[in-house]
Structure formats: C-alpha cells, structure tokens
C-alpha atoms as an extended CHARMM CRD file, in Angstrom:
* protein
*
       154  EXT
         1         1  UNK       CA            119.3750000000      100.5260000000      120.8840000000  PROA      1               0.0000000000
         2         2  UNK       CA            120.8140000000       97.5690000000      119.1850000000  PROA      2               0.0000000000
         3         3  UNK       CA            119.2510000000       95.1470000000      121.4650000000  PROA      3               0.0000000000
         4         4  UNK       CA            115.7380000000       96.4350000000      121.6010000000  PROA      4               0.0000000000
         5         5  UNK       CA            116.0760000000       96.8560000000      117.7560000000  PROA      5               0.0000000000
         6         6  UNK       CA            116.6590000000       93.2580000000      117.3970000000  PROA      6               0.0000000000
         7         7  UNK       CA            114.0830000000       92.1970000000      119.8090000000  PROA      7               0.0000000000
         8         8  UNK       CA            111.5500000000       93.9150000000      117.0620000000  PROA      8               0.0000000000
         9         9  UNK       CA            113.3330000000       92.6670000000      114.3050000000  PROA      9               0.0000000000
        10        10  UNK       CA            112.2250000000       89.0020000000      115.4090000000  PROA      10              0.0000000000
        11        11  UNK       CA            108.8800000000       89.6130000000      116.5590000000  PROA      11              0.0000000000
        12        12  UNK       CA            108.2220000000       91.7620000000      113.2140000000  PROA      12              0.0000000000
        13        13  UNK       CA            109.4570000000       88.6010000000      111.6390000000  PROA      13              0.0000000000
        14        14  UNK       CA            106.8340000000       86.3760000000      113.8230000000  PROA      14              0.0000000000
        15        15  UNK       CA            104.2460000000       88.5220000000      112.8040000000  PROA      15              0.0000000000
        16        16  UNK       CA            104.7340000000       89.2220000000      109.6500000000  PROA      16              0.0000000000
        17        17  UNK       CA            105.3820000000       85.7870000000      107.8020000000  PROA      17              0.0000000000
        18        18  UNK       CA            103.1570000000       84.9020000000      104.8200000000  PROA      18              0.0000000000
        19        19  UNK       CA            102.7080000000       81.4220000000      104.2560000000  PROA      19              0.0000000000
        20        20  UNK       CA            101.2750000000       81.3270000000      100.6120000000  PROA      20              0.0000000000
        21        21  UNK       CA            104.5600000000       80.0990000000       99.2960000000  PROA      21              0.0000000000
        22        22  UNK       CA            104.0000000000       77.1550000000       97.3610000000  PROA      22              0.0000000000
        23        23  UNK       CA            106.5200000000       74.4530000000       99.2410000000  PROA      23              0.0000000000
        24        24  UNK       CA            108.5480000000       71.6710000000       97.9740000000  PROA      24              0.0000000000
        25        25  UNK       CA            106.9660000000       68.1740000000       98.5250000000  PROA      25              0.0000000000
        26        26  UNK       CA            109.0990000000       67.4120000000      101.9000000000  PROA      26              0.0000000000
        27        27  UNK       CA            108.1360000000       70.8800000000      103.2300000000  PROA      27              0.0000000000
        28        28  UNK       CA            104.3550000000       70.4080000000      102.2770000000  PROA      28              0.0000000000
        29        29  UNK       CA            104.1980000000       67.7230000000      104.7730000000  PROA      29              0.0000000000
        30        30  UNK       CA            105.2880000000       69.7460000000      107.7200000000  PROA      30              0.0000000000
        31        31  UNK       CA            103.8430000000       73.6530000000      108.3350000000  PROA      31              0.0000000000
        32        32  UNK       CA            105.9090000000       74.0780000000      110.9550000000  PROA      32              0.0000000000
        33        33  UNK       CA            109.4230000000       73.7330000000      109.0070000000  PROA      33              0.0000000000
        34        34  UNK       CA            107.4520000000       75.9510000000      106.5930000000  PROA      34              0.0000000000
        35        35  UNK       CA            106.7890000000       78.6300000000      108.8850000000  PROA      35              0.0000000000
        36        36  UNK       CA            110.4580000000       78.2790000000      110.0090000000  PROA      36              0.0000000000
        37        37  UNK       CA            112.5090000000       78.5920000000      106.8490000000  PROA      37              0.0000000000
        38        38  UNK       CA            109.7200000000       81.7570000000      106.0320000000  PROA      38              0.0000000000
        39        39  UNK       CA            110.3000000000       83.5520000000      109.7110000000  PROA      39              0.0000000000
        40        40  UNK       CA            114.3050000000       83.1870000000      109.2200000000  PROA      40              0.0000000000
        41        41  UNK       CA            114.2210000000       84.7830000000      105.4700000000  PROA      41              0.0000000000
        42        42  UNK       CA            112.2010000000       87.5740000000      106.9750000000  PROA      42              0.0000000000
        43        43  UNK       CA            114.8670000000       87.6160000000      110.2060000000  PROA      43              0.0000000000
        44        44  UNK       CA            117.5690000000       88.0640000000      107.7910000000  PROA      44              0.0000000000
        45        45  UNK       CA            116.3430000000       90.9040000000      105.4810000000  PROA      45              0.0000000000
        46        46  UNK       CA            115.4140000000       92.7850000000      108.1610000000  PROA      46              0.0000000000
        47        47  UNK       CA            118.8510000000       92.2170000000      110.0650000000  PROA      47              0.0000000000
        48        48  UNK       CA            120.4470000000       93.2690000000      106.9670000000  PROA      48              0.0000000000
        49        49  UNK       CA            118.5980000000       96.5590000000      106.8440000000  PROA      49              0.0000000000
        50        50  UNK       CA            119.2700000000       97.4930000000      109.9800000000  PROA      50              0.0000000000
        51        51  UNK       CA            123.0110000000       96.9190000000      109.4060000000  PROA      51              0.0000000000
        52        52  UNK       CA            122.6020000000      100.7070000000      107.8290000000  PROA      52              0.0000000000
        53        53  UNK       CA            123.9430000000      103.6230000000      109.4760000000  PROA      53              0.0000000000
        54        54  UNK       CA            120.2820000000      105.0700000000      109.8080000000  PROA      54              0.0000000000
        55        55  UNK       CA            117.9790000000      102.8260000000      108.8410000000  PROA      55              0.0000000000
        56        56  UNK       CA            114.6250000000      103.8430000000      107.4780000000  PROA      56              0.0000000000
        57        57  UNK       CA            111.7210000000      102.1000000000      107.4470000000  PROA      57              0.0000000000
        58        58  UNK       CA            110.8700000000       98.3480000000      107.7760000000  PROA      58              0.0000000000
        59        59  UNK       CA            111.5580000000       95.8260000000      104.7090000000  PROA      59              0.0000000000
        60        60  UNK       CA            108.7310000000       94.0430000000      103.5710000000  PROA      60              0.0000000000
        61        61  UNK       CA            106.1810000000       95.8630000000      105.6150000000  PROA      61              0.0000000000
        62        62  UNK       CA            102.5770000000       96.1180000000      104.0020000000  PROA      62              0.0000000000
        63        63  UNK       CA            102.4040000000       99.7310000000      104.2570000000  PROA      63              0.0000000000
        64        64  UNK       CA            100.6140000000      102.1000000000      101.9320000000  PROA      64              0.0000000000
        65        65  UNK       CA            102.4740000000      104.9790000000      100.9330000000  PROA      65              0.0000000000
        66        66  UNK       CA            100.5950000000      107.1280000000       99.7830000000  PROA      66              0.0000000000
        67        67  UNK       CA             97.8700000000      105.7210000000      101.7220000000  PROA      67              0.0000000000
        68        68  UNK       CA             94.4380000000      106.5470000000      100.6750000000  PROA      68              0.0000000000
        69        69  UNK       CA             92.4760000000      108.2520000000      102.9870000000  PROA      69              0.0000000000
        70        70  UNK       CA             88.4900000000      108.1320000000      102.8390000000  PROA      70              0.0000000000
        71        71  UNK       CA             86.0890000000      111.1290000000      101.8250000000  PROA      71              0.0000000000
        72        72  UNK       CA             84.7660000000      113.0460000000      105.1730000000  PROA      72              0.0000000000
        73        73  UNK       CA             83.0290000000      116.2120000000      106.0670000000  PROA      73              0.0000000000
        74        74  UNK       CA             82.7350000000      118.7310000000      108.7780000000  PROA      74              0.0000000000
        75        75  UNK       CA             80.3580000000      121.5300000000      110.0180000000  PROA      75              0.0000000000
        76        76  UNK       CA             80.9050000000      124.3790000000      111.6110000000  PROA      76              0.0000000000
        77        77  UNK       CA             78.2660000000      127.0750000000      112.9140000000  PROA      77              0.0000000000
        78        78  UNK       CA             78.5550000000      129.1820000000      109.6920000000  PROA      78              0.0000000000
        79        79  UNK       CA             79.3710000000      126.1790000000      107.1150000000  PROA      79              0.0000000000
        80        80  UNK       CA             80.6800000000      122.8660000000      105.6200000000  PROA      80              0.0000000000
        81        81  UNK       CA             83.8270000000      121.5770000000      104.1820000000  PROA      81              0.0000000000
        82        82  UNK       CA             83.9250000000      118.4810000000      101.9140000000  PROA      82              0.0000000000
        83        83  UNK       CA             87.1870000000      116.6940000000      101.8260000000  PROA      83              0.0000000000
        84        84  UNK       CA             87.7940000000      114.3710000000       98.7680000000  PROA      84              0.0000000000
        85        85  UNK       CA             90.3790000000      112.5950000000       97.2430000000  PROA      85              0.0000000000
        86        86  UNK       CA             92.6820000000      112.8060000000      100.3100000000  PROA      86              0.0000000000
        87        87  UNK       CA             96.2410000000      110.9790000000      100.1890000000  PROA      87              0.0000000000
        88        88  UNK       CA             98.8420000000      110.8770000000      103.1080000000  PROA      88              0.0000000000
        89        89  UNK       CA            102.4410000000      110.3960000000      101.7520000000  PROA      89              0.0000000000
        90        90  UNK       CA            105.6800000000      108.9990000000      103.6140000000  PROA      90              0.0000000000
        91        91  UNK       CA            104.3660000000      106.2230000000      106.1580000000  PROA      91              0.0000000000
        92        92  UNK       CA            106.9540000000      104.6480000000      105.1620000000  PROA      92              0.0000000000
        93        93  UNK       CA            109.7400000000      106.9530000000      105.9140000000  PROA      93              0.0000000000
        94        94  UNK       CA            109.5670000000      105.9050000000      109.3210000000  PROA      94              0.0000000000
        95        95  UNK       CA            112.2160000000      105.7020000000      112.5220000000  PROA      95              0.0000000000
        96        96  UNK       CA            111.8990000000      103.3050000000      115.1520000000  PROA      96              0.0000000000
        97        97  UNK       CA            112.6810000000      105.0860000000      118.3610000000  PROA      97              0.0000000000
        98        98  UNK       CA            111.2420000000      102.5900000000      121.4450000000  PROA      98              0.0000000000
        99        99  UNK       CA            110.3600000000       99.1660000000      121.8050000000  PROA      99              0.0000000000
       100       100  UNK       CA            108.6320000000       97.4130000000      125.1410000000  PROA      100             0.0000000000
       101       101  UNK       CA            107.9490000000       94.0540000000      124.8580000000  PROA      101             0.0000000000
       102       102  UNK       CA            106.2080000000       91.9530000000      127.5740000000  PROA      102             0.0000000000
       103       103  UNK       CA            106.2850000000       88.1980000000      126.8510000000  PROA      103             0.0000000000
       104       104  UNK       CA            104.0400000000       87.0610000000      128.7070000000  PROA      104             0.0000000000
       105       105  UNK       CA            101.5830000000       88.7700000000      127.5100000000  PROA      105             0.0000000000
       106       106  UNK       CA            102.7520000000       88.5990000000      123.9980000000  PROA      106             0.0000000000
       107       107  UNK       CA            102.6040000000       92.2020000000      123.3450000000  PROA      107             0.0000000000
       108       108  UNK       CA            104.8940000000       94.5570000000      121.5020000000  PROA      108             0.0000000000
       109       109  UNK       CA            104.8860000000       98.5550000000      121.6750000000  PROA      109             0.0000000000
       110       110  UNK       CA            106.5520000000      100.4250000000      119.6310000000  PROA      110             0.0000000000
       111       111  UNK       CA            107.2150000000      104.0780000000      119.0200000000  PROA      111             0.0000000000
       112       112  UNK       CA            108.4260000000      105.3420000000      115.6300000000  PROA      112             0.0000000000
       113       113  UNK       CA            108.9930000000      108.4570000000      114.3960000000  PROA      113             0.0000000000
       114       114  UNK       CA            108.4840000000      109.9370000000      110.7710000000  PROA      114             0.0000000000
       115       115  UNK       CA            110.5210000000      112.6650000000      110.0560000000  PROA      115             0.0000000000
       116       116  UNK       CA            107.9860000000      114.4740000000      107.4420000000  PROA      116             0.0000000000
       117       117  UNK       CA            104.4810000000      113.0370000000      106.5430000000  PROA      117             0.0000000000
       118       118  UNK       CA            102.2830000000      115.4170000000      104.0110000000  PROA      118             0.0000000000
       119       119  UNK       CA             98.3460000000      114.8420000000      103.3160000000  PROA      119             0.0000000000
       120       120  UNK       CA             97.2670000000      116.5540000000       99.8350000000  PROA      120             0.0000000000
       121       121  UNK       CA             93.5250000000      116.8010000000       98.9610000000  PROA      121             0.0000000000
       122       122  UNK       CA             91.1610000000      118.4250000000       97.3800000000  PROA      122             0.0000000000
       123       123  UNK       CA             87.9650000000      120.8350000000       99.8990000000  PROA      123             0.0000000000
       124       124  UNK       CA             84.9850000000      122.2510000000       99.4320000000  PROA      124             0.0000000000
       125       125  UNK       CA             83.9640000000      124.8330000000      101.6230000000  PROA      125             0.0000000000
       126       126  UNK       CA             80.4340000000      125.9380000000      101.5970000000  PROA      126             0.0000000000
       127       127  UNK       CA             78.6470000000      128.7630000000      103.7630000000  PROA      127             0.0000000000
       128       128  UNK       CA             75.6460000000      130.8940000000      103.8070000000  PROA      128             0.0000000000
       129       129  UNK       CA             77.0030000000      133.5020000000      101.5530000000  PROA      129             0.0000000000
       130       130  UNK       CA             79.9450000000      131.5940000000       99.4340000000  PROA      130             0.0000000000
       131       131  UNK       CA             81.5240000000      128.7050000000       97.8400000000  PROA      131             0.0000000000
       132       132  UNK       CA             85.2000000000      128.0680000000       97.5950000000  PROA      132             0.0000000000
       133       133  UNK       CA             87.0510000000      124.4610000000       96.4740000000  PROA      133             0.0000000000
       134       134  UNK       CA             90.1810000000      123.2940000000       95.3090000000  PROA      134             0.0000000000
       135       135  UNK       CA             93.3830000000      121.8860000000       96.7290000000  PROA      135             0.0000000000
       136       136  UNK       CA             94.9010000000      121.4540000000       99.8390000000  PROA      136             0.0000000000
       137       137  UNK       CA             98.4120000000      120.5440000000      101.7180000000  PROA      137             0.0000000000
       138       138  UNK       CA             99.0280000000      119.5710000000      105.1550000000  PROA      138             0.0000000000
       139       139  UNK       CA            102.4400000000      119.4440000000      106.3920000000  PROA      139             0.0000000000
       140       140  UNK       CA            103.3110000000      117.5160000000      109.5220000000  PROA      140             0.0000000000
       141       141  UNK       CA            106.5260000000      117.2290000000      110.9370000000  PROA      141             0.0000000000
       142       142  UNK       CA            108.7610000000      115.3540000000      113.8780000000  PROA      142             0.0000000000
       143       143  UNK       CA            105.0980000000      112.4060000000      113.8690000000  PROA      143             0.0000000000
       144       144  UNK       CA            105.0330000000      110.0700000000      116.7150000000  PROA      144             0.0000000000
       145       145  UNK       CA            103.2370000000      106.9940000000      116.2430000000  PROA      145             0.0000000000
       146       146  UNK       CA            102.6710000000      104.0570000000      119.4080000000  PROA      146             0.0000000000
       147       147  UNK       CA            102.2040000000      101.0140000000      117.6150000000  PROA      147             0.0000000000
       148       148  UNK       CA            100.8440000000       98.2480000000      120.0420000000  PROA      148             0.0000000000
       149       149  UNK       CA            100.2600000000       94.3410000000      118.7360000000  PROA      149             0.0000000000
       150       150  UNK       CA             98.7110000000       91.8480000000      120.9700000000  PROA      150             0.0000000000
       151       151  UNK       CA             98.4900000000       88.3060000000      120.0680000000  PROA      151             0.0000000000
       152       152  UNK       CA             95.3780000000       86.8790000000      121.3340000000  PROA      152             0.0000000000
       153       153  UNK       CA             95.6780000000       83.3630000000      122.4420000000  PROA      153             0.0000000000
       154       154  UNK       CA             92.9040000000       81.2720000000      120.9490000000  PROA      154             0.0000000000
C-alpha cells in the first residue's frame, strides 16, 4: 500500500504543480529549477499527509466540495421532473484504494473510495393531473470512482 501510495503521491505532484509563483530573479531565468523547487513542496505536503493513520483526501487538490451540479430534466410517459439548484457534498472525503501506473505510456489509474457522498436539490415534478416541488436528498454510500490521467505527448 505504501509503495503504490507513494508512486501517486509523485505523479499527483507532477501533475498538479502551478507555476504562477512569482520567482526570485535567479529562478526567473531558469523554468525548470522553478518547476523543481514547486513539484518537491507539493511532494512533501502530500508525504506528510499521508504520514496519518488514515489519511483522507488529497492536499491541495482543486476539488469542489460541494460541487455544483447543473440544472437538468427528465420525462417519463406520464410526466416531467425539473431538477434545480443541485449540490453534491463530500468529494473530498475521499480514500485512495488502487493505483496502476504504466510509464510508458504515462498514464495513472486510480481507484478511490468515498465513504458517504450526499446530493441535495430542489424538483419539480409535473404530470397530467398534478404538480408537486420542493426538496430533495440523495444518499450514496461505499462510491467508487476510476480516475484515469493520460499525458499526451505533444
């Protein structure tokens, strides 16, 4: 477990350095010493996280929590629902349970798990005869998520 963790620790740090930092003069010079001294800062946080008993989640990862989700519809043969203001909650309350990582052609699977994720709304629900709205909740439990990257050489 330890080794495939650390094997996605550095390629989460490869992929997910920012470079907007404004350098010193003697690092503006050279981007790759830049990129360097960003990918081992990243490196390091995440090895300390993972230094946890049970480690949840992923420092410094862009993810949304709660994540908006856009407005969408459905029919069925006797009506509609409407689904607005829809918001998912605890992306980021995730496990990682398998990596696979082929090298050569720089791609990375993952499989995390998130314990508990729950989507709250508000419907609409229209048919011939009726009308009915208001709020909803969506409980999901034991989530499993492949994550694959791919780095496409250019």
């Amino acid at each position: 477990m330890i080794k495939r963790t650390l094997v996605f620790v550095l390629l989460f740090g490869l992929v997910c350095c920012e470079e907007d930092v404004a350098p010193p003069q003697a690092e503006a010079q050279n981007p790759t010493l830049q990129g360097q001294k960003k990918l081992s800062e990243n490196i390091m946080s995440i090895l300390e996280h993972y230094k946890q008993e049970d480690p949840v989640g992923l420092p410094g990862a862009p993810i949304p929590d709660p994540m908006d989700i856009p407005e969408f519809s459905h029919s069925f043969s006797v009506g509609r629902m409407n689904f607005k203001n829809v918001k998912m909650y605890g992306l980021k309350r995730f496990k990682i349970d398998h990596i696979s990582v082929d090298v050569n052609a720089l791609k990375v699977e993952a499989e995390l798990v998130i314990d508990k994720l729950d989507v709250r709304g508000n419907y609409t629900l229209s048919t011939w005869l009726s009308r009915s709205a208001g709020p909803y909740t969506v409980k999901l439990t034991d989530v499993c998520l492949l994550y694959c990257f791919i780095r496409m050489m250019t």
